[in-house]
NUFIDREN-187935 format. One record per residue: x, y, z of N, C-alpha, C in turn. Coordinates in pm, whole numbers, padded with zeros to 5 digits, always signed. Example, Ala and Ser with C-alpha at 12.3 -4.5 7.8 and 13.67 -1.06 7.14 Angstrom:
REM NUFIDREN-187935
+01319-00569+00780+01230-00450+00780+01320-00330+00780/+01285-00225+00708+01367-00106+00714+01290+00003+00787/
END
This chain:
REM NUFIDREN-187935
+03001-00222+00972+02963-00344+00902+02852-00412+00980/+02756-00494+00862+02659-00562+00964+02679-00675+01041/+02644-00707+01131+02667-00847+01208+02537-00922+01138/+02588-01045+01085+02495-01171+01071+02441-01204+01156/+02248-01187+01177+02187-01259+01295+02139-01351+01194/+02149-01345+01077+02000-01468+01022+02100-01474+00855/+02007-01551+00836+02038-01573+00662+01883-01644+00616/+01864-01569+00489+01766-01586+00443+01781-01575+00322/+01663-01649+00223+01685-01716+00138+01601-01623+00027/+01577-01576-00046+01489-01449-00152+01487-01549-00256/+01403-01648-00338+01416-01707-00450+01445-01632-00574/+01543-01704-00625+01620-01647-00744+01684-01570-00760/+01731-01539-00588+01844-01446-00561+01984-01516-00478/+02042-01421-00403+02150-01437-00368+02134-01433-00175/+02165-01505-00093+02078-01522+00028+02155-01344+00093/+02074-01276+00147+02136-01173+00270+02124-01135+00390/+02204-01060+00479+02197-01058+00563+02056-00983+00635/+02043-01055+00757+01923-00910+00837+01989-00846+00929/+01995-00714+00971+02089-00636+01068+02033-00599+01179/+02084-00644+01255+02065-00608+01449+02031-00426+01429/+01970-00419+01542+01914-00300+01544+02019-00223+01547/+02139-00247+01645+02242-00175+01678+02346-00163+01562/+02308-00220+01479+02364-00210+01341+02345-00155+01229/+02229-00115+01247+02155-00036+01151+02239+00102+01115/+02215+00144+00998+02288+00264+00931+02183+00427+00994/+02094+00377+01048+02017+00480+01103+01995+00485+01238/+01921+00598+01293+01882+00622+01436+01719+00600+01407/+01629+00534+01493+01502+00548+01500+01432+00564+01617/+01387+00701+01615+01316+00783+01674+01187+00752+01701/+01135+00699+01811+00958+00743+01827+00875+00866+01847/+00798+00869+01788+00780+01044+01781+00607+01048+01859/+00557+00956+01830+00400+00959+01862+00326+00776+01888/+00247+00729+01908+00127+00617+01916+00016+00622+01913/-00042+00517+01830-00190+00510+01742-00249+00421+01798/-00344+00397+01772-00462+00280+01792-00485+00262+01648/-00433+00110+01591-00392+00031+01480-00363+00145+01392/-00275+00215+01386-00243+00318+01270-00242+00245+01115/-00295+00328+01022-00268+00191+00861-00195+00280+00800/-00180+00395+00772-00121+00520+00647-00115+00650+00698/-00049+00710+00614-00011+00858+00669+00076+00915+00567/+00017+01025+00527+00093+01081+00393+00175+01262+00498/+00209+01319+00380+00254+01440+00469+00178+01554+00371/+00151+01674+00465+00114+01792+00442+00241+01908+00384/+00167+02013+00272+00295+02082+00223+00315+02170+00361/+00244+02187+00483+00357+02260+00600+00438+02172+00697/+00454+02010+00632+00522+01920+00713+00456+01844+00829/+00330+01875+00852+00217+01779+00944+00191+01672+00852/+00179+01577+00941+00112+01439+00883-00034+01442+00885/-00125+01349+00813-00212+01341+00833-00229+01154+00861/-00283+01097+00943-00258+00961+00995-00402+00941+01035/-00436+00790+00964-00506+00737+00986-00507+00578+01084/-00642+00583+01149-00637+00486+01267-00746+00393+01187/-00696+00259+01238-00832+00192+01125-00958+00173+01154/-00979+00200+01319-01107+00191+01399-01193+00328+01326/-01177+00450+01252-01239+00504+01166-01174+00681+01206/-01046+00656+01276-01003+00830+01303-00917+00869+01173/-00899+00982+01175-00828+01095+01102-00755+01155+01177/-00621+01185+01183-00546+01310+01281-00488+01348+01221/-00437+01456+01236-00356+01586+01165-00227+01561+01288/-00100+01530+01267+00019+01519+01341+00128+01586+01340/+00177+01679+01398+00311+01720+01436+00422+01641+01389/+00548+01674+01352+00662+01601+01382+00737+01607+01478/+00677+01676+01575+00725+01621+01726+00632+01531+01791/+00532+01479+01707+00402+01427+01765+00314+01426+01840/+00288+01600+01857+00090+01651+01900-00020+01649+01796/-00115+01599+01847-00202+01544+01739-00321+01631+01798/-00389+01642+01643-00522+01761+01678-00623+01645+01722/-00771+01721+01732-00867+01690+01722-00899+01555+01651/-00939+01443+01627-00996+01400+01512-01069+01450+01401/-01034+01444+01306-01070+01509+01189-01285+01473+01169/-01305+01622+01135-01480+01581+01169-01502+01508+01051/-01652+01489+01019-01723+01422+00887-01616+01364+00782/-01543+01252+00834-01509+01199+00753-01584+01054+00711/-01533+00997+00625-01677+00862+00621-01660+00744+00734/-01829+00723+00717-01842+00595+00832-01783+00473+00760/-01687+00390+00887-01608+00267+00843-01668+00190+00871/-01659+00054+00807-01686-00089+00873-01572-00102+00931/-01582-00172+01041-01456-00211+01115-01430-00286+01190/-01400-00406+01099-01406-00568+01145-01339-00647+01070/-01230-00721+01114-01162-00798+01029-01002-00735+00986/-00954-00742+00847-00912-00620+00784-00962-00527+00784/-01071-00498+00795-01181-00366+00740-01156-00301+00854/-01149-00145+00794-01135+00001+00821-01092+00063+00765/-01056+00199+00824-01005+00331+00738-00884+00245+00686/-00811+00301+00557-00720+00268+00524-00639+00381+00483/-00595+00380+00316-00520+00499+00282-00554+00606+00364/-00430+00742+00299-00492+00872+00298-00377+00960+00182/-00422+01013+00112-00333+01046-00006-00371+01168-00049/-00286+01288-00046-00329+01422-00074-00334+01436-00260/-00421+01509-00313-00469+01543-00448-00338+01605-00477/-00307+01590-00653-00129+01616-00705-00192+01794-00642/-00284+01894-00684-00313+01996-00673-00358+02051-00523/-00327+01972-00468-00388+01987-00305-00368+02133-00281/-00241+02207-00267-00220+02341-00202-00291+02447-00277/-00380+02405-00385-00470+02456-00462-00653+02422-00412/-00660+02300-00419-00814+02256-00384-00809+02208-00283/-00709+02128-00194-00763+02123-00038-00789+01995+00020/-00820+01877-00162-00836+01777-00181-00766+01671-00112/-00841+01557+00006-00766+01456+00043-00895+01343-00004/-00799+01203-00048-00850+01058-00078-00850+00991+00059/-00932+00935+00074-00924+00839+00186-00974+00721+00145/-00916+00577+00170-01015+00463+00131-01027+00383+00265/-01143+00336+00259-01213+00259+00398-01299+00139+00365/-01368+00043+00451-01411-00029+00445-01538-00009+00450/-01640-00002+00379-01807+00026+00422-01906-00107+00399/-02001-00079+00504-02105-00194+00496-02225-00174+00368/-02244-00256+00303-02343-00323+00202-02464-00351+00268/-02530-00427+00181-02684-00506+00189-02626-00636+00271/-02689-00670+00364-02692-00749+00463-02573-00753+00517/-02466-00897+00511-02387-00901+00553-02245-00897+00462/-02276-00808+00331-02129-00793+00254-02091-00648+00309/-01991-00604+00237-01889-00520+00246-01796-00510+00134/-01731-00369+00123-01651-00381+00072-01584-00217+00088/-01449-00235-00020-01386-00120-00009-01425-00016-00088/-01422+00147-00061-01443+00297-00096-01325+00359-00112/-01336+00455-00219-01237+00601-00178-01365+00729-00202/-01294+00827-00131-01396+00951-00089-01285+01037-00094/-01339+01183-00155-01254+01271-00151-01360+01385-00063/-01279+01476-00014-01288+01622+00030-01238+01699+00089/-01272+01797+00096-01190+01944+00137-01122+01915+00275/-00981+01953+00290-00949+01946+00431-00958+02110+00476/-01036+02091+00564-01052+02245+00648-00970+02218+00819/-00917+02323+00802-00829+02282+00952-00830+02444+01026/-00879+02441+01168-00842+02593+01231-00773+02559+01408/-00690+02615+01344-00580+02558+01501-00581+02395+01492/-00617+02356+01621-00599+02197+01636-00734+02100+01601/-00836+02158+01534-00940+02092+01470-00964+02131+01345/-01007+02042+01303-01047+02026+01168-01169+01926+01120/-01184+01950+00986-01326+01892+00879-01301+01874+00758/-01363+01738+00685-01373+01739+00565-01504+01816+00523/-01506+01882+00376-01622+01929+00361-01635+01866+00207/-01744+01876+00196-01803+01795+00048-01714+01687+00027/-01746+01559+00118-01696+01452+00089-01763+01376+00024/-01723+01344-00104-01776+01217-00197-01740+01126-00282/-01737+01034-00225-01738+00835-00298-01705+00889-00435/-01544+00833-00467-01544+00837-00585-01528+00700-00664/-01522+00590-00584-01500+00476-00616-01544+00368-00534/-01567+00229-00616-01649+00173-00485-01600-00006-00578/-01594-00088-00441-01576-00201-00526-01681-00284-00552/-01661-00353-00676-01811-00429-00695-01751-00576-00732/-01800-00670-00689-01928-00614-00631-01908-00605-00459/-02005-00582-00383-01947-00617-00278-01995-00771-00183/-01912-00797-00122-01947-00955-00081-01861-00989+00066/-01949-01077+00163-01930-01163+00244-01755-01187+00287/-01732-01146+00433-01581-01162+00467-01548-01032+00469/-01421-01077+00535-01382-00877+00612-01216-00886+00551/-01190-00936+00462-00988-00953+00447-00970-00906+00302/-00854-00859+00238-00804-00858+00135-00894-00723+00092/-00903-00619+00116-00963-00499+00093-00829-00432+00007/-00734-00464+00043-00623-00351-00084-00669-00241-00032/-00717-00172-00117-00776+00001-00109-00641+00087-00116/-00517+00073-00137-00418+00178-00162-00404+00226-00250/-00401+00392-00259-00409+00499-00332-00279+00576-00385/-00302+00583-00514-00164+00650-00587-00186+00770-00751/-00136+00874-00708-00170+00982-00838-00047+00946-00884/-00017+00942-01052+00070+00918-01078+00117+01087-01153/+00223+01095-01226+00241+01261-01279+00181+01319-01341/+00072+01268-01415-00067+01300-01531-00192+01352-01458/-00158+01295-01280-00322+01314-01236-00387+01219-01225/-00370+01103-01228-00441+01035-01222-00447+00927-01141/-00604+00856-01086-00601+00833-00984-00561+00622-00986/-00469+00569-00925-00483+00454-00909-00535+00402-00815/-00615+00320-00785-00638+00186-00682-00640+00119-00670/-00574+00052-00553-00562-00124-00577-00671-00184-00499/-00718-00318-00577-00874-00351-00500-00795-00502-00494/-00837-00564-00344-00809-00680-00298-00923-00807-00362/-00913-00911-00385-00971-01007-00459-01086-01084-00340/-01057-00982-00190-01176-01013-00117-01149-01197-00025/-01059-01258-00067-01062-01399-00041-01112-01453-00099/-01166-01408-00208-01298-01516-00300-01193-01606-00432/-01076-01534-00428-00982-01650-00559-01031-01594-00682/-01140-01637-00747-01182-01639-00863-01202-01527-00932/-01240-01440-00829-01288-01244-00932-01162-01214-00945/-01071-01250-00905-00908-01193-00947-00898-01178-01100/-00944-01324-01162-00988-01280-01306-01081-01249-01386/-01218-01241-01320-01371-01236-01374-01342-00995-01380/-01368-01048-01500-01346-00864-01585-01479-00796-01565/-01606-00863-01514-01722-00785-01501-01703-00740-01354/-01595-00730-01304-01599-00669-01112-01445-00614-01116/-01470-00544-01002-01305-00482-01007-01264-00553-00877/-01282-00621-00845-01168-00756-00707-01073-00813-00794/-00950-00757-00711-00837-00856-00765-00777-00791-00865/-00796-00632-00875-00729-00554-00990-00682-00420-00921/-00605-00367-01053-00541-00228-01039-00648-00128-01154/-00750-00055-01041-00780+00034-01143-00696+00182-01152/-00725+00223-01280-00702+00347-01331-00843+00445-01403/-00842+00599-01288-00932+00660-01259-00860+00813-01348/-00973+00940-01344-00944+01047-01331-00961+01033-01195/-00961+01182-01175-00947+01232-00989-01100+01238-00931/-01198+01218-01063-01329+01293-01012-01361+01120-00991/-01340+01017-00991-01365+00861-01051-01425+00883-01142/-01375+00923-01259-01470+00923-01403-01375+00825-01507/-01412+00749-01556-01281+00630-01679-01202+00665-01788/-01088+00738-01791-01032+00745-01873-01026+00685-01995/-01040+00738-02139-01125+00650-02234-01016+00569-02314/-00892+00604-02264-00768+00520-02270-00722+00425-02185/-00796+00389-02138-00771+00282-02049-00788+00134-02104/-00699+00046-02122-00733-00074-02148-00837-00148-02215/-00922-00068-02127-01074-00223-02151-01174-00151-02151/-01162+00010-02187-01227+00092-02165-01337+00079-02262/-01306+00026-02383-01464-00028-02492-01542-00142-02452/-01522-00150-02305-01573-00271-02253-01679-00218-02147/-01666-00075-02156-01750-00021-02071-01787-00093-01937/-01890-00007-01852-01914-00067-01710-01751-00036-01632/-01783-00144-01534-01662-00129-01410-01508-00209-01463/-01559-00252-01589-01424-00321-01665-01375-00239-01726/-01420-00121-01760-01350+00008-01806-01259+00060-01707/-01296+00034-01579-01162+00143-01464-01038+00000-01492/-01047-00099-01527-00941-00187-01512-00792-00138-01556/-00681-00158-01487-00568-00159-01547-00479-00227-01571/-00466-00345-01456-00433-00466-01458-00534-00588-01348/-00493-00675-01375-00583-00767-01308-00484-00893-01277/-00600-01006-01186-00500-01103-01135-00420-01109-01018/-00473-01009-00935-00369-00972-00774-00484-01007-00702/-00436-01018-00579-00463-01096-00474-00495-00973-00322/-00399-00956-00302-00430-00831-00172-00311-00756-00191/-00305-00624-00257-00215-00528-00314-00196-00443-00221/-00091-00467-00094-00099-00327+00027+00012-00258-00012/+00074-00257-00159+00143-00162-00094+00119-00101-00257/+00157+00050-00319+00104+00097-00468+00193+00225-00459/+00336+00214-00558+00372+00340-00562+00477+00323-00685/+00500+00490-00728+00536+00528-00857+00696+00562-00848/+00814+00477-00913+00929+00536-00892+00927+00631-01004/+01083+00662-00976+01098+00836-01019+01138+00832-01182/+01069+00700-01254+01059+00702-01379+00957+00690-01440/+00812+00733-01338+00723+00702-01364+00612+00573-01329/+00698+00446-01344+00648+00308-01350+00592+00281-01205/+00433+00233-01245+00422+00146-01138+00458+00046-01057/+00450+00053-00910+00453-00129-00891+00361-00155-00740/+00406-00307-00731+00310-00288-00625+00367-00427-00530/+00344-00398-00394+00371-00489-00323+00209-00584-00314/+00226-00710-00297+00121-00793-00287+00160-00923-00215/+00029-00928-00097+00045-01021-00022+00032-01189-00074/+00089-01256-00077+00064-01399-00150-00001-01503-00078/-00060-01632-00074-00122-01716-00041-00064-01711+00123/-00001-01855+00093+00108-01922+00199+00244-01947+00097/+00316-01778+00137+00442-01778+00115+00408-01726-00047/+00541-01658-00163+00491-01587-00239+00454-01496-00230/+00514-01385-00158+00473-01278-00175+00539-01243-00283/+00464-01066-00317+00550-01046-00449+00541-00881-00460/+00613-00828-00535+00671-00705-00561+00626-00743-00751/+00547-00609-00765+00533-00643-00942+00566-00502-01011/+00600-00502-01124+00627-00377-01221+00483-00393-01258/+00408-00284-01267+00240-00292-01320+00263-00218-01510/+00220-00371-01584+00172-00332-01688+00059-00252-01750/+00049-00210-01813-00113-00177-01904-00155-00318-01927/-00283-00350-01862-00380-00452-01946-00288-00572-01892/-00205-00597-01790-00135-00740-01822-00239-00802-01638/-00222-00944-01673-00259-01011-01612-00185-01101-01551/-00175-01094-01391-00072-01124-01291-00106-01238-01245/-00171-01314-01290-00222-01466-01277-00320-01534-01175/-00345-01461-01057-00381-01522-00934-00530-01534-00968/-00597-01629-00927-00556-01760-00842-00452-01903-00949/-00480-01918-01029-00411-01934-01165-00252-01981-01115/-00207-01904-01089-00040-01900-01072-00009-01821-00961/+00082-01888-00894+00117-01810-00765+00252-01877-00730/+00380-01812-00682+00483-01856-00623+00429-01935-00448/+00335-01924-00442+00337-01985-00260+00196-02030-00343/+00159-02115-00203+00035-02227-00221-00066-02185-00104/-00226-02284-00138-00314-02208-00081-00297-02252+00055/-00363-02236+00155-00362-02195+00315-00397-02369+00363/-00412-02452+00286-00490-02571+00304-00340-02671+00256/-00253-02584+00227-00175-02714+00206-00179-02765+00040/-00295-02700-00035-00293-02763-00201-00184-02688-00294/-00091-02698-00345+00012-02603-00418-00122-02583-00547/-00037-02459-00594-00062-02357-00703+00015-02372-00796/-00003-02399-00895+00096-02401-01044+00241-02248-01020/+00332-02273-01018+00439-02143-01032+00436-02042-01152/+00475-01937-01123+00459-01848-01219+00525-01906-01344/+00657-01929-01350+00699-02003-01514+00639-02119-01555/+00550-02198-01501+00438-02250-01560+00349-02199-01663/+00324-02079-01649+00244-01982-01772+00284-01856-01756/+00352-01868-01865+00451-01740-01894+00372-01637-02018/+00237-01673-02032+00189-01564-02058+00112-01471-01913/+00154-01482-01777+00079-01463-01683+00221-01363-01697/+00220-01223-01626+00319-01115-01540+00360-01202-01425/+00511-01221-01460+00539-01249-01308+00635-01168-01239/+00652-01193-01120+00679-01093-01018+00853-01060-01000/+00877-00945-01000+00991-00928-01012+01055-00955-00865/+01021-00994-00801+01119-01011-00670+00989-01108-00601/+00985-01238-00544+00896-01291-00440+00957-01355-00351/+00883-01423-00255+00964-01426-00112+00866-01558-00049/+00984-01670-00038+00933-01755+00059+01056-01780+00125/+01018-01768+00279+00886-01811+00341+00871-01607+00354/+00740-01600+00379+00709-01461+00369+00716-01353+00467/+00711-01258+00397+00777-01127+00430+00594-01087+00485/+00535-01062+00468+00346-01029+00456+00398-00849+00438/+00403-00816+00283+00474-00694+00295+00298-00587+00283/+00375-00466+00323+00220-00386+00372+00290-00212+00308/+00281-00113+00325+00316-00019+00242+00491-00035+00183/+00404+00062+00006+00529+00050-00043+00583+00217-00071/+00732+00260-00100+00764+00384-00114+00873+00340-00193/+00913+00478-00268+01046+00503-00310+01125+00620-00300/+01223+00588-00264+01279+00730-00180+01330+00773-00276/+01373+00937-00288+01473+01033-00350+01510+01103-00260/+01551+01096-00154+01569+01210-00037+01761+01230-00070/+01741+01331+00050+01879+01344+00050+01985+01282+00147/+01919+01303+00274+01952+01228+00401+02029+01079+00430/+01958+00977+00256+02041+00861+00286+02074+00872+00120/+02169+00913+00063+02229+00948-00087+02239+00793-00135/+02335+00712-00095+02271+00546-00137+02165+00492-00156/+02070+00542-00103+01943+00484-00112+01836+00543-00232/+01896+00649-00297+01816+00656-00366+01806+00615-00518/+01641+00589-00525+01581+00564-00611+01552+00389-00563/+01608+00334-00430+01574+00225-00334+01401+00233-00380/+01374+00104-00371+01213+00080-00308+01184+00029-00133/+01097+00097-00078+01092+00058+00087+00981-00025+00130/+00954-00163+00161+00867-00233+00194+00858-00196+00328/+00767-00216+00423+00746-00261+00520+00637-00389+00545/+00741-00479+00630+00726-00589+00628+00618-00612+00769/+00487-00687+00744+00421-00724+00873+00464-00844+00927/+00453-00994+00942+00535-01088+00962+00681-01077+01011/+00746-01017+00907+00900-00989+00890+00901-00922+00995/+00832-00851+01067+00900-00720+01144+01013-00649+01076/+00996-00609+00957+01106-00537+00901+01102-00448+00794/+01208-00329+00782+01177-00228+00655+01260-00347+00552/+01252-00334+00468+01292-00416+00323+01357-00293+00261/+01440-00287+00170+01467-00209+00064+01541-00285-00049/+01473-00248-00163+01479-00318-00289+01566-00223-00389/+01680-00293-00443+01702-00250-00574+01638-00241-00637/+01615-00135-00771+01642-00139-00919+01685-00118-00994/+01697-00233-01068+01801-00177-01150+01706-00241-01348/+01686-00143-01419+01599-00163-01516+01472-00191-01469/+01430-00286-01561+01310-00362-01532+01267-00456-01412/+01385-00477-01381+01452-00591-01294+01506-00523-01112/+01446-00640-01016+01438-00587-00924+01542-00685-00801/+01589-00639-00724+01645-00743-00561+01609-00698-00447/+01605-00800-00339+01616-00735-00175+01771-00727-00169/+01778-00602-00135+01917-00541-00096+01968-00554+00045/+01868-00535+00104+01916-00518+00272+01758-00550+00377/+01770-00578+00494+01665-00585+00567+01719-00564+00692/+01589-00461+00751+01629-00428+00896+01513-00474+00957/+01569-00597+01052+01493-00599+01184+01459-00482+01239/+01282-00504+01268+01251-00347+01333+01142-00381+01497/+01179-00500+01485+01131-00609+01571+00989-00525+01615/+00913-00531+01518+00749-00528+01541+00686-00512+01356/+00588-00509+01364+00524-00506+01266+00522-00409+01174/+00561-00351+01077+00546-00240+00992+00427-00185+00894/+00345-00137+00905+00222-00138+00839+00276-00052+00723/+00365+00091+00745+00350+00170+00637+00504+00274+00645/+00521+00293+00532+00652+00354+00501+00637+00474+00371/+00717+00581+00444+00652+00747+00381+00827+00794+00370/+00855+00920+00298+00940+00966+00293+00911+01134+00357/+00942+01150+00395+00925+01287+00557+00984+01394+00413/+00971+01518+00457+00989+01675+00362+01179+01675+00368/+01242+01640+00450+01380+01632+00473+01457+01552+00415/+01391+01415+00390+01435+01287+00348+01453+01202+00447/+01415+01219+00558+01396+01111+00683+01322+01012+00667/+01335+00879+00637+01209+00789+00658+01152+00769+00769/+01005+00754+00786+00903+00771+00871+00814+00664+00863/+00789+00559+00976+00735+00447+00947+00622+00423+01021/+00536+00350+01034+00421+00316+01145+00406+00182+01183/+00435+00141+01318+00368+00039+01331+00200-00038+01316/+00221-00136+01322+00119-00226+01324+00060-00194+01430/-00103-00243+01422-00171-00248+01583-00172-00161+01688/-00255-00195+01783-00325-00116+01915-00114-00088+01976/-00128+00089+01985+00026+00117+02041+00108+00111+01943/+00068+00108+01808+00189+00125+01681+00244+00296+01689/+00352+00289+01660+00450+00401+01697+00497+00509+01562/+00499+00619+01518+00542+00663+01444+00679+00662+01450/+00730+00636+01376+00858+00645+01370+00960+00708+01302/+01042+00818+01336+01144+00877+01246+01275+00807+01214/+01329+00776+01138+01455+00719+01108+01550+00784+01043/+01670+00842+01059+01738+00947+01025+01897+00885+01052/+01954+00945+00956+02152+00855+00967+02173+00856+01119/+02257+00744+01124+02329+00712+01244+02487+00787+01237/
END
């Protein structure tokens, strides 16, 4: 049973416990350390591939020996939020070879903004290369400030490519339809616009749209019924967990459960209930950063769970669902920062810390 260190409050829920480490239903293992690690997907022979946000690539062991840095991959900006981010293997990878990466790149003078790039992973022994790497996506426009880049990458079972683009700090393009800040696009794999897409007779960059109205989307993944969702960072306080519609609009700057950084409140989501609102949000905040959903075998309760990892929180999150409708179920103190949360070939969850010395981490029953 867990021991009560805290009680906390989930709006419009039921308050629960957070569990001492020594309480936890698992063992967690350190396996390896990064310099600011952000993502890390897995390879079909069980190597990771892990990205550092200062602009590396590594190919990783699960005992944690790490190759070479991966060659010609793209040049990052890397300042602020900005750097490498995702890394997400193509649904056909053990076929074409195909990896996504999204990063931060420099513009005309002093803007920026976020990329995804695909290409070949070539690997011989402990080095490796991308080959024919090319920009398949790019945000527009790009502009001034280094925060709220999003850039997380998701194929859903059709092939196709999602990305979440951060609203940059600017508030307002969250809803302006001539730019993709502050939305969920939907891609083919090559970035070409699916002619079913939403807003797709709207041609231009309002054609990749799929939803709009988000704010800084770190976390983008598909449970095992298909449906999107997405973790998203909120003002001050408000964070939020969303089911992603076709075409629906998630309100921000407009509506927000937390208020801006200055102290001015934001109208609440049931204020305008033609806005998507969020199936689970959180004050005071969680600052949640990758999202997953497990099917493993390793923890049989947990599945079909959603897995936050929490930056602020220092903590993994795991969320019910149940329908449409979502809860925080449980939270483990992981007493440091969590940037990102993967499900390992076994069903082990595998996590990364935050920052300079963030730790891979295996987590496996206790």
């Amino acid at each position: 049973m867990y021991r009560l260190t805290a009680i906390i409050v989930v709006w419009g829920l039921s308050p629960f416990a957070v569990a001492q480490a020594d309480s936890h239903p698992f063992v967690s293992t350190p396996v390896a350390e990064f310099n600011e690690p952000w993502a890390m997907t897995f390879l079909p022979d069980g190597r990771l591939l892990v990205t550092e946000k200062r602009g590396q690539l590594l190919v990783v062991t699960q005992d944690g020996e790490k190759s070479s840095a991966i060659e010609e991959v793209p040049n990052v900006d890397y300042r602020g939020q900005g750097g490498f981010g995702d890394v997400v293997l193509h649904p056909d990878y053990e076929d074409n070879g195909l990896v996504y990466l999204s990063y931060a790149e420099a513009g005309v003078g002093k803007t920026r903004g976020a990329a995804v790039a695909r290409g070949k992973l070539e690997m011989k022994e402990d080095r490796g290369r991308l080959d024919n790497v090319k920009v398949v996506w790019r945000q527009i426009p790009k502009v001034t400030d280094d925060g709220h880049y999003g850039h997380r990458i998701a194929f859903d079972n059709d092939g196709y490519l999602f990305i979440s683009s951060g609203e940059r700090q600017k508030f307002d393009p969250a809803q302006d339809m001539t730019g993709n800040l502050g939305k969920i696009v939907r891609l083919h794999d090559d970035g070409t616009v699916p002619d079913d897409n939403p807003f797709a007779d709207r041609g231009d960059v309002t054609a990749q749209i799929w939803s709009l109205g988000h704010r800084n989307p770190l976390g983008l993944a598909f449970d095992k019924k298909g449906r999107l969702w997405n973790s998203e960072m909120g003002p001050l306080h408000g964070d939020e967990l969303n089911l992603i519609v076709r075409g629906a609009n998630y309100g921000y700057p407009i509506v927000s459960n937390g208020d801006h950084y200055s102290g001015e409140p934001i109208p609440d989501h049931d204020t305008r209930p033609e806005f998507e609102a969020p199936k689970v949000w959180w004050t005071p905040t969680i600052a949640p950063a990758g999202l997953m959903f497990y099917s493993g075998e390793l923890f049989p309760d947990w599945r079909g769970s959603a897995f936050i990892g929490g930056l602020r929180s220092e903590a993994l999150i795991r969320i019910e669902i149940e329908g449409d409708n979502a809860r925080e179920a449980e939270r483990f103190d992981m007493g440091k920062r969590i940037r990102e949360v993967e499900q390992g070939p076994d069903g082990a969850l595998w996590l990364l810390e935050d920052r300079d010395g963030g730790r891979l981490l295996k987590l496996t029953p206790r």
